[in-house]
C-alpha positions in Angstrom: 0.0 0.0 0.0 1.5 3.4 -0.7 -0.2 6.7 0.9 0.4 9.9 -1.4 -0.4 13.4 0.4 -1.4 16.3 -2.3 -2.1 19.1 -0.1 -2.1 17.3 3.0 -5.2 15.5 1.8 -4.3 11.6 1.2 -4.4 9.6 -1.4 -4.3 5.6 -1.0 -2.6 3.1 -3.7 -4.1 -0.1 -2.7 -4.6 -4.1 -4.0 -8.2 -4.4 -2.0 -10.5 -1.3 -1.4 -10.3 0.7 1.8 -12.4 2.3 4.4 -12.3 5.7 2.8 -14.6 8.2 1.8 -14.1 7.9 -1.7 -12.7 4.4 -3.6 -12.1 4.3 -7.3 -11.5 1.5 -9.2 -7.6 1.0 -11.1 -8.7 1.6 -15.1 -5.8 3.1 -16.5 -4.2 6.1 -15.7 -7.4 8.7 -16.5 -8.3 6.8 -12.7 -5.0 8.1 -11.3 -5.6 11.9 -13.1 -8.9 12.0 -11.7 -7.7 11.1 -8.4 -5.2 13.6 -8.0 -7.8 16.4 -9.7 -10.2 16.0 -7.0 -8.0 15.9 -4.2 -6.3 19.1 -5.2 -9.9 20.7 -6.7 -12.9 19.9 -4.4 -13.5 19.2 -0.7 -12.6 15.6 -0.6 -10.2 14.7 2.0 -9.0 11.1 1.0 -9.5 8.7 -1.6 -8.6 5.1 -2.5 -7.7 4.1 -6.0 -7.1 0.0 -5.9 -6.1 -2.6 -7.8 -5.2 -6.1 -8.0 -2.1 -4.5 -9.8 -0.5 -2.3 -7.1 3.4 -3.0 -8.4 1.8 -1.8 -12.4 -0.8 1.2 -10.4 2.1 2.8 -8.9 4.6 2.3 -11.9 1.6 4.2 -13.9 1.0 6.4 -11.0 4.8 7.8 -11.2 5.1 8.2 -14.8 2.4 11.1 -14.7 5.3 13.2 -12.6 9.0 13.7 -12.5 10.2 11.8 -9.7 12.5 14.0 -6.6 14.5 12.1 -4.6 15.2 13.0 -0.4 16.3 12.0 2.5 16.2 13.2 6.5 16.5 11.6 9.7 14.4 10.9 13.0 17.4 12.0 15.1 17.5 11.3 19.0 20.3 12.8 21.7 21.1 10.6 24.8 17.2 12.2 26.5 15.6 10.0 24.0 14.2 14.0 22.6 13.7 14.0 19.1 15.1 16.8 16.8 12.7 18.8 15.1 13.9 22.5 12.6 10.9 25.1 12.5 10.4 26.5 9.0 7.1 28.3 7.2 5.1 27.9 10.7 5.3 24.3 10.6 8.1 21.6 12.2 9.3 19.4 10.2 12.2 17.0 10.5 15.8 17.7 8.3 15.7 16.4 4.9 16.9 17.5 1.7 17.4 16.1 -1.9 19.7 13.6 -2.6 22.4 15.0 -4.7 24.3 12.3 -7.6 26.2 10.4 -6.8 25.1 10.0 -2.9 23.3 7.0 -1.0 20.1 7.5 0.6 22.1 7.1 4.2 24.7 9.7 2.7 21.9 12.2 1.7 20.7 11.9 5.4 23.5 12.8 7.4 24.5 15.4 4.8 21.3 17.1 5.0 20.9 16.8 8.7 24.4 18.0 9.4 23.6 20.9 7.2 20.6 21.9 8.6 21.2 21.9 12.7 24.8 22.0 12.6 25.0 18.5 13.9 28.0 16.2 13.5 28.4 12.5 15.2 25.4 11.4 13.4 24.9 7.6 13.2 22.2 5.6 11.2 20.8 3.0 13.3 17.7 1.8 10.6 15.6 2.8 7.6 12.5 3.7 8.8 10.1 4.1 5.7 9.5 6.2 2.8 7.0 8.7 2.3 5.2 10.3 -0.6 3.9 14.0 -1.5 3.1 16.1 -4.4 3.7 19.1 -5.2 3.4 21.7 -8.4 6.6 23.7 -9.1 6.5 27.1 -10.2 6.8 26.1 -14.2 3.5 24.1 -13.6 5.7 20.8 -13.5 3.9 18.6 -11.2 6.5 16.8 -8.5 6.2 13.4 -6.6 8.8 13.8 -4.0 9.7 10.3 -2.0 11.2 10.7 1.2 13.9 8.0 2.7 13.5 8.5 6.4 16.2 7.0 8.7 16.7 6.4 12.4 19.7 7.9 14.1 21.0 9.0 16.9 23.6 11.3 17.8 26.8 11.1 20.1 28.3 15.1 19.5 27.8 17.7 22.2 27.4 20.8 20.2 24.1 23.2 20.1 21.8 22.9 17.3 22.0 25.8 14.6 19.5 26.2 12.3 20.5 26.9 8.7 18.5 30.1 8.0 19.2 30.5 4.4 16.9 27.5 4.0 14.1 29.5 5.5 14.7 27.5 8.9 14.1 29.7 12.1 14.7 27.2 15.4 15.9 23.9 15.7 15.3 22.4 19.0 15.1 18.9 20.9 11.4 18.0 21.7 11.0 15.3 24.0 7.3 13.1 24.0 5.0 15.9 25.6 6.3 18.8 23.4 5.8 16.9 20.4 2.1 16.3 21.4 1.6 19.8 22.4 3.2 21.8 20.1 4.6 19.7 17.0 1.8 17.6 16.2 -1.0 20.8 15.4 1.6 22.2 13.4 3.1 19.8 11.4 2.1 17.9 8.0 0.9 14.3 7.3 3.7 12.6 6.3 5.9 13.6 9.6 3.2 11.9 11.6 3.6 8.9 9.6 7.3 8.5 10.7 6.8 9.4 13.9 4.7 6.9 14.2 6.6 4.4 12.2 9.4 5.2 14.9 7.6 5.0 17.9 7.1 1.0 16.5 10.1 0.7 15.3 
């Protein structure tokens, strides 16, 4: 099963049907189109395309975008607090593209280290991926895939956020901060690998 946010409404690539508001049967990518038309034009909140198919749905699904590839980290300091940057009035957790050339792992301690100043950064585990699109500037509609790994980190120096990036505060939340003040502010996807951590 994949789950695809377009505007933080979601969109659910499925073999069976599921317990959503809207279901639509796989029959050829006009299905897909209309899928992603109503989530980004009307009032519906999440819909379920299906098919027997899922490996051919969502090999059809990503042809109708060019792909962008990221990666980030669910970072933890000795507390067992989770590190979370504060950018356009919503936390998020570091990620950035993955340049050529670089392995997902590689992307994630670049990016991290680059945007809190971080160093000592070790992967423990690939979490999961996650899915969102997006509409550049040009018009050029974007599915951006996420590699999300588990780390931890063993420096001692203070977070900085990387402001040219837009970010305005890093800090360490630990389990009651990120109820209370990250979860109302933050998108979809993050709660997905939050959650996918706190199993993990």
């Amino acid at each position: 099963m994949y789950k695809v946010f377009v505007n933080e409404k979601k969109l659910t690539l499925s073999k069976h049907p599921q317990e959503m508001e809207k279901k639509l049967e796989f029959e050829g990518v006009a299905t897909l189109e209309m899928a992603v038309d109503l989530l980004e034009n009307t009032s519906s909140s999440e819909i379920n395309v299906y098919g027997e198919q899922l490996d051919d749905l969502w090999a059809e699904f990503c042809q109708l975008f060019k792909i962008v590839k990221a990666a980030g980290g669910v970072i933890r300091n000795q507390n067992g607090e989770i590190l979370f940057i504060y950018r356009l009035g919503r936390w998020d957790l570091p990620k950035g593209k993955i340049e050529k050339g670089e392995s997902e792992e590689q992307a994630a301690i670049r990016e991290v280290g680059e945007e809190t100043g971080l160093k000592n950064l070790k992967v423990e585990k690939f979490l999961n991926s996650t899915f969102h699109i997006y509409t550049e500037r040009n018009g050029q509609k974007i599915l951006k895939t996420t590699y999300w790994f588990k780390m931890t980190w063993l420096g001692d120096e203070v977070p900085k956020a990387q402001t040219e990036e837009g970010i305005s505060e890093v800090c360490w939340k630990n389990e009651a901060a990120i109820q209370n003040d990250v979860l109302p502010k933050t998108f979809e996807n993050i709660k997905l690998i939050l959650q996918d951590d706190r199993n993990s």
